[in-house]
N, C-alpha and C positions, 0 to 999 in steps of 0.2 A: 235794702231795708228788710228785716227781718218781721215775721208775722207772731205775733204773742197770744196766747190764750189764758183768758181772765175766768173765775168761775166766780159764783154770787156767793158771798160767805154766809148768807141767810137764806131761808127758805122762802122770806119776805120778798123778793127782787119780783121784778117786772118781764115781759114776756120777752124780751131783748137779754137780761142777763141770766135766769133761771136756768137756763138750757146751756148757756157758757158764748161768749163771745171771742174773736176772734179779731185782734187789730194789728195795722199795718202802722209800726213805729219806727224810729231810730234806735241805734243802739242806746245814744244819750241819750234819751228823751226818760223823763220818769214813768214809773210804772202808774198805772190806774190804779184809784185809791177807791173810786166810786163810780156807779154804772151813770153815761151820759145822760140816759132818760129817765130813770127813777132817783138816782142816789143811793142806792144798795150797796152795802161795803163788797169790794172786792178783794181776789187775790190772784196770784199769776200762778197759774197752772205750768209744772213742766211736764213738757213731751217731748216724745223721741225723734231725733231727726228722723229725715228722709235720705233715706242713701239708700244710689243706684250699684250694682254691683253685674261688672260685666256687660255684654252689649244689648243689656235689654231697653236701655234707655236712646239706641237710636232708630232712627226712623223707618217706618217699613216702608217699601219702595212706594206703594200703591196708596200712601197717604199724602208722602211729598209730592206726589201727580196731584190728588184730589187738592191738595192748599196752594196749586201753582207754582209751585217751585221746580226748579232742576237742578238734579245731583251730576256731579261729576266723579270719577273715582282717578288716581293717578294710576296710568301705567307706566312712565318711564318719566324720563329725565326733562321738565316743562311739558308732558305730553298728557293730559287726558282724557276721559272716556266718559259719554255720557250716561249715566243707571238709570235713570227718571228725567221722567218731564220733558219740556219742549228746548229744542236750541238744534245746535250744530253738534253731530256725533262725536267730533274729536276735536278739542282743542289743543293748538301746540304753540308754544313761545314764536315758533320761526311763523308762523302766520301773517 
């Protein structure tokens, strides 16, 4: 489900829509017509996606330790290797 952003089509809106809000919808779901807490007309704001570009969007070794997790990386055929975190150095199919 995709996040939409509404802005108050008056200057009259309430301290919830003024600054622009932010909701979590369906794609079918209609658009907001009016703010929840005041009734302020609204409108949908477009904005730009978000897009990752290249490997900056994966994890750096020393965060997937802090959140408990373990990486593994493949080095051969069912065999890999551990990068981060707790477990067993190498994992292999014939195990």
């Amino acid at each position: 489900m995709p996040f939409y952003e509404y802005a108050c089509s008056t200057p009259a809106g309430c301290d919830s829509c003024r600054p622009g809000l932010t909701v979590l919808q369906r794609l079918n779901d209609p658009c907001l017509q009016a703010c929840p807490e005041c009734g302020a007309p609204l409108r949908r704001v477009i904005s730009p996606p978000n897009v990752v570009s290249g490997k900056a969007h994966m994890l750096q070794t020393s965060s997937i330790e802090k959140a408990g997790f373990t990486q593994y990386r493949k080095i051969g055929q069912g065999v890999y290797e551990k990068t981060a975190g707790k477990g067993p150095g190498v994992i292999s199919a014939d195990d």
